[in-house]
N, C-alpha and C positions, 0 to 999 in steps of 0.2 A: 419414558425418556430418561435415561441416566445424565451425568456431570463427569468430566474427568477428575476435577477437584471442588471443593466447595465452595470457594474463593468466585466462582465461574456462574454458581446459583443464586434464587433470589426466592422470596416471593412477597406478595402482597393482597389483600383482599378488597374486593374492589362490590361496591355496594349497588344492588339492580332498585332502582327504583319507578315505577311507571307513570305516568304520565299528568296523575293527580298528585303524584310525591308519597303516594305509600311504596312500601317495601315491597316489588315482587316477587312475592316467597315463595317455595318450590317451584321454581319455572325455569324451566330450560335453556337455555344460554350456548354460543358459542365460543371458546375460546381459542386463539391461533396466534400465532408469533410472528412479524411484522418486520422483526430487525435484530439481530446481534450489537449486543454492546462492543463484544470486541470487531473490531474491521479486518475480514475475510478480502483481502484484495489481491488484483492482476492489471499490469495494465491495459491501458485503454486507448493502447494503439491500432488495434486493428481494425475501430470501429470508426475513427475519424471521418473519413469517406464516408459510411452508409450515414451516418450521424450529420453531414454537410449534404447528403444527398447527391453523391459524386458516380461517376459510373463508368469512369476512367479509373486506371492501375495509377495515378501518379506515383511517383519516386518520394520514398519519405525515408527523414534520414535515419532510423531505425527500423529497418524490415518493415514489414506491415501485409497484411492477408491481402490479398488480388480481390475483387468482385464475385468469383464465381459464390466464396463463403459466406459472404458477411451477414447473411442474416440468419442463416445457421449461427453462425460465430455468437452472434448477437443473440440469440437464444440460450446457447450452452454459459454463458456471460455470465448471463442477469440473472439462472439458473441456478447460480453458485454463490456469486460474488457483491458485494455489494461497496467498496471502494474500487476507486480508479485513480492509478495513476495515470494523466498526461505528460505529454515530452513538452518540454523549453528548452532543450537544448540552441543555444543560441546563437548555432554559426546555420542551423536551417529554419531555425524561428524569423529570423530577422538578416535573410541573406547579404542585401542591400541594407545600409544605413538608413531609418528612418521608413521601413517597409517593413515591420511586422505583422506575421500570419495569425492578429490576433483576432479577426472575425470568426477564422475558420477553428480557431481551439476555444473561443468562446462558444461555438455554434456545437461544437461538442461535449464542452461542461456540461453547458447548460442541458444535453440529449438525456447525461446521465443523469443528472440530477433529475430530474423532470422522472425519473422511473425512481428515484428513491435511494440516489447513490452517492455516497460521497466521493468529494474530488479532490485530487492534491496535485499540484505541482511541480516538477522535475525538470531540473532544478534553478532555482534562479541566479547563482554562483557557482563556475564549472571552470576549471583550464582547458578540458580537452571539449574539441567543438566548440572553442570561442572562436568570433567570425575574424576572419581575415584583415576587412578593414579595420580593427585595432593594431594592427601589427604598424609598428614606427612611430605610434605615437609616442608623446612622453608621461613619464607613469600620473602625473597631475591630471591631465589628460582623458587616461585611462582609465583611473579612480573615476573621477566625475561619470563618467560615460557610464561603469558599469553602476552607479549610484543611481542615474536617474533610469537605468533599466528595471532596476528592483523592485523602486519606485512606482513605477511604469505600471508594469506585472501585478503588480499588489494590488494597484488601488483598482485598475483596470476589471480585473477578477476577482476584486470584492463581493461577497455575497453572492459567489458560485464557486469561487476556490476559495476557501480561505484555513488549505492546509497546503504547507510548500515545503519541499529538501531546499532549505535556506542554502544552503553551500556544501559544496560534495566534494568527498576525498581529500579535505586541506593535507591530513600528515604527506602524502606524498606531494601535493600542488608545488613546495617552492622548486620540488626538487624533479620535478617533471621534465624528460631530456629527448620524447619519443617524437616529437615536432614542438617548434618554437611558436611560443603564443602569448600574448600581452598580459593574460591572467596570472600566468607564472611567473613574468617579469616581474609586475606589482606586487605576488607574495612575497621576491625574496626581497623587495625592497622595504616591505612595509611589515612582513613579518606573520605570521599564522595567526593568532592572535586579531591583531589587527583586520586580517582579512573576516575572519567570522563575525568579530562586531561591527564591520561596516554594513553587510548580508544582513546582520539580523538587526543592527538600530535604523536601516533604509526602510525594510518591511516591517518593521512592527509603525513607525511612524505614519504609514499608506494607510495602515488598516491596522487599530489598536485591537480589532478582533481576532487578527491572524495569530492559525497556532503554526510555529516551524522549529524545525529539526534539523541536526548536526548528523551529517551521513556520511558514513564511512565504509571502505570496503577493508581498510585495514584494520583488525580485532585485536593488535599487539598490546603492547604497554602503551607505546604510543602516540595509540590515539587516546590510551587514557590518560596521559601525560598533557595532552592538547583541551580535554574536555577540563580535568583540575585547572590547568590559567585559563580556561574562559570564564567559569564559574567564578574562579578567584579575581578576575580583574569584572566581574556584576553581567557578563555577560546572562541576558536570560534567557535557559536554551528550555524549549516547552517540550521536547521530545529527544532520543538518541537514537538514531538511524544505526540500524549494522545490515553489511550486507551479509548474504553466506549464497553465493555460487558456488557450486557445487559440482562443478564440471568433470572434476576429479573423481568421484566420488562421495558418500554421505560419511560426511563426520560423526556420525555414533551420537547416541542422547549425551553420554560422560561428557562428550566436549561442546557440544552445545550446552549445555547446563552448565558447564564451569564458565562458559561464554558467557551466558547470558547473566548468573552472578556476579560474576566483576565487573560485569557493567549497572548490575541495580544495584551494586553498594552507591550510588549517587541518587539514588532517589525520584528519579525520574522515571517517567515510562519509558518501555522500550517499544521500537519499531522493527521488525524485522522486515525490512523497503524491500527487499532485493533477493529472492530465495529461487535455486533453478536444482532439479534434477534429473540426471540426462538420461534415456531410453536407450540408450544403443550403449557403442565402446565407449569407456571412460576415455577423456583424456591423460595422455602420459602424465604420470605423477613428476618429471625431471621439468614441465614447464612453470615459472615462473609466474609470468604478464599472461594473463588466460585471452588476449588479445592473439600474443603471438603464432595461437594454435591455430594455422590454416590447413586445411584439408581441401579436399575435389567432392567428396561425397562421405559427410556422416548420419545415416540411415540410422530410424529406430529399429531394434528388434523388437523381437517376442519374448524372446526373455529379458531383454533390456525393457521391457514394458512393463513385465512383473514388478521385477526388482525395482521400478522405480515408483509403481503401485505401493509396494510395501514400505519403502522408504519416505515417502511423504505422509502416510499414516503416522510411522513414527515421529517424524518430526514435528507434525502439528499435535500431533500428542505430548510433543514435549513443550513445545511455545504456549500449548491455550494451560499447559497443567503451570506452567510457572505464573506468580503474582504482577512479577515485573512485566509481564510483554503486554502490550495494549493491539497492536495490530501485526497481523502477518501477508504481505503481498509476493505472489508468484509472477516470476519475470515474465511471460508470457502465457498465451492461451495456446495456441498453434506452432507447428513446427515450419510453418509456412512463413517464410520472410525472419525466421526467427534469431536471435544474437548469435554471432559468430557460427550461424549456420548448425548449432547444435541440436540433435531431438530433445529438445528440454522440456516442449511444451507439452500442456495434458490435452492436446490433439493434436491426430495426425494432422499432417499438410491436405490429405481430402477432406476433411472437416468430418471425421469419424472421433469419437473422445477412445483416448487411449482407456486401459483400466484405472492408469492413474485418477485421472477425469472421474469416474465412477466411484471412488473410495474414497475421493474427496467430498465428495458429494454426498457420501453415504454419513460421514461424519457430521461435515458442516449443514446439509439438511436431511439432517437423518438421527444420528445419535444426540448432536446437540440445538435438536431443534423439536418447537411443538406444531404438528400437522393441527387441522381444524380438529378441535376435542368438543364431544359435548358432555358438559355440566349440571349440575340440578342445582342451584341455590336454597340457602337457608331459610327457617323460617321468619329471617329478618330481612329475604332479600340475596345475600352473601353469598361469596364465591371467593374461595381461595387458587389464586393464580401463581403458580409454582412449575418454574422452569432454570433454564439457562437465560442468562443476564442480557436484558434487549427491550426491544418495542413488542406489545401485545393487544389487540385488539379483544374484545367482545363484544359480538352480537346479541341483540335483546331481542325478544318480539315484536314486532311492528314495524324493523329496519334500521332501529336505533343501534349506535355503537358508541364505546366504550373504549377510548385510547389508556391503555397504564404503561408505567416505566418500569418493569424490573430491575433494583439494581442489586449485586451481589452482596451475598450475607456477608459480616464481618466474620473472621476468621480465627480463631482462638489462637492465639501464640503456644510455641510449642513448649508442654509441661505444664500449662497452665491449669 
């Protein structure tokens, strides 16, 4: 197994002892890798349904795969992946006031979790798809309301969520003109600023365990203008959300790598929540709002499949080789149900995996990963376990196991 960077490896030496407490010295051992440190994610919409045990198409407000796939889908998933993001989008979470769907997305944390997944929440601060019944309130009102939703969400999903996109897109929220909505009201009354520390002093108050994130799909100044006065007025942000859809096209490493640098001169980890690459025709480079692009039918090709094979190689090769990035999630699995109808997903709509699917795979459990190895141990017992940075098991004779942490080597500064 190789590393992209060093930064990414680990190792440790983990001591076999049998069952009297001597050393089991030269004896054979299994070793295998159990988890990535950093988080490989997609969301975890298409699974809702099988995960509630549903066997109806119902309507969700984010696309979502039909019955005939899901437990394919559910296979190629778990296969790869090991965060989830859920939707909270909150004008279909909670259509009617005081009638939230929170059985049915608890009954899905918990599916992933229960196989060894982590879960985050999406999100629980939003202008677009805030619910209807807020409209004519007054902003007093409105605050309160989305306060004890936060609230709500937090403590509700305690100890099955306890990673959230605290609030999403503020640099455009005050200034949001594409439908009227109560969220956007209360920005421009109370200020960007203000909106993020109310999102993130509600949630951390539910649950002093939660970690949440500042997510953005705008990469300008900025939002870097928006993250200095949060920091600056103690705002404590535990993560940076960036998105990069890429419906256009791949930005090249140069610009990701200048991306992702001016965002870790602040010190935090970076999230990369939101990453798509599309299989077929790019969309035109003159659209703006990547909303506005309606089509009748945009098909994956064949060579739209390559090209987006090799372009996701690159760019996870550029997120896991940088220090700053902590997690990378791919906006979908399937092209089925999929955001503004693009082939973005790393499977077709028949539940076939594209090439992309396979080169992700090849990476994430392939190059950066250990299959079951066997080992011999020292004549003290010992075993040095040296991989990419995660969870590792070993197996001992008898049925005994052996959980270690890899975490990654420190990294010599440069010239040092």
């Amino acid at each position: 197994m190789t590393s992209p960077n060093p930064h990414r490896t680990g190792s440790t030496v983990v001591q076999v002892v049998r069952d009297d407490g001597t050393p089991a010295a030269r004896t054979e051992v299994v070793v295998e890798q159990t988890r990535h440190a950093f988080g490989f994610g997609n969301i975890g919409f298409d699974l809702i349904g099988l995960a509630n045990g549903e066997h109806d198409d119902r309507p969700q407000v984010f696309g979502g795969a039909g019955v005939a796939h899901r437990e394919r889908l559910a296979e190629l998933w778990l296969g790869l992946f090991d965060t989830a993001t859920l939707p909270f989008y909150w004008k279909g979470f909670e259509p009617a006031e005081g009638e939230p769907d929170t059985v049915r997305l608890l009954t899905a944390a918990r599916w992933f979790v229960e196989r060894g997944v982590t879960v985050k929440g999406h999100p629980l601060v939003w202008h677009t798809l805030a619910p209807d019944w807020l409209l004519g309130r007054p902003d007093d009102d409105v605050e309160a309301t989305i306060r004890a939703r936060v609230r709500r969400e937090v403590a509700g999903f305690a100890g099955v969520i306890d990673l959230w996109d605290a609030i999403n897109e503020v640099v455009i929220m005050p200034v949001f003109d594409k439908e009227e909505n109560a969220v956007t009201r209360l920005a421009q009354a109370r200020g960007r600023v203000a909106m993020v520390r109310l999102a993130f002093d509600e949630a951390r108050a539910a649950n002093p365990a939660v970690r949440l994130v500042l997510n953005d799909f705008d990469l300008s100044a900025d939002y870097e203008h928006l993250i200095e006065e949060c920091l600056e007025a103690g705002v404590v942000v535990d993560a940076l959300g960036l998105q990069t859809h890429m419906h256009q096209g791949y930005r090249g490493e140069d610009e990701i790598l200048a991306i992702l640098d001016r965002f870790a001169r602040f010190g935090l980890p970076l999230q990369l929540t939101e990453t798509t690459l599309v299989s077929g025709d790019l969309m035109p480079a003159h659209i703006v709002d990547l909303n506005d692009y309606q089509v009748a039918s945009w098909p994956s090709t064949a060579a739209g499949e390559e090209r987006q094979a090799d372009e996701l190689v690159r760019h996870y090769r550029t997120l896991v080789g940088h220090p700053a990035v902590e997690s990378a999630t791919y906006w979908g699995l399937t092209d089925e149900g999929a955001w503004l109808g693009a082939p973005a997903g790393l499977v077709r709509a028949d539940g076939t995996p594209k090439p992309a699917y396979d080169a992700l795979h090849e990476l994430v459990r392939g190059e950066w990963w250990m299959s079951p190895t066997r080992m011999t141990t020292d004549d003290e017992g010992r075993v040095t376990v040296r991989g990419f940075a995660g969870d590792y098991r070993v197996s001992v004779p008898g049925g005994g196991t052996i959980d270690v942490r890899l975490e990654p080597s420190p990294v010599e500064p440069a010239g040092a």
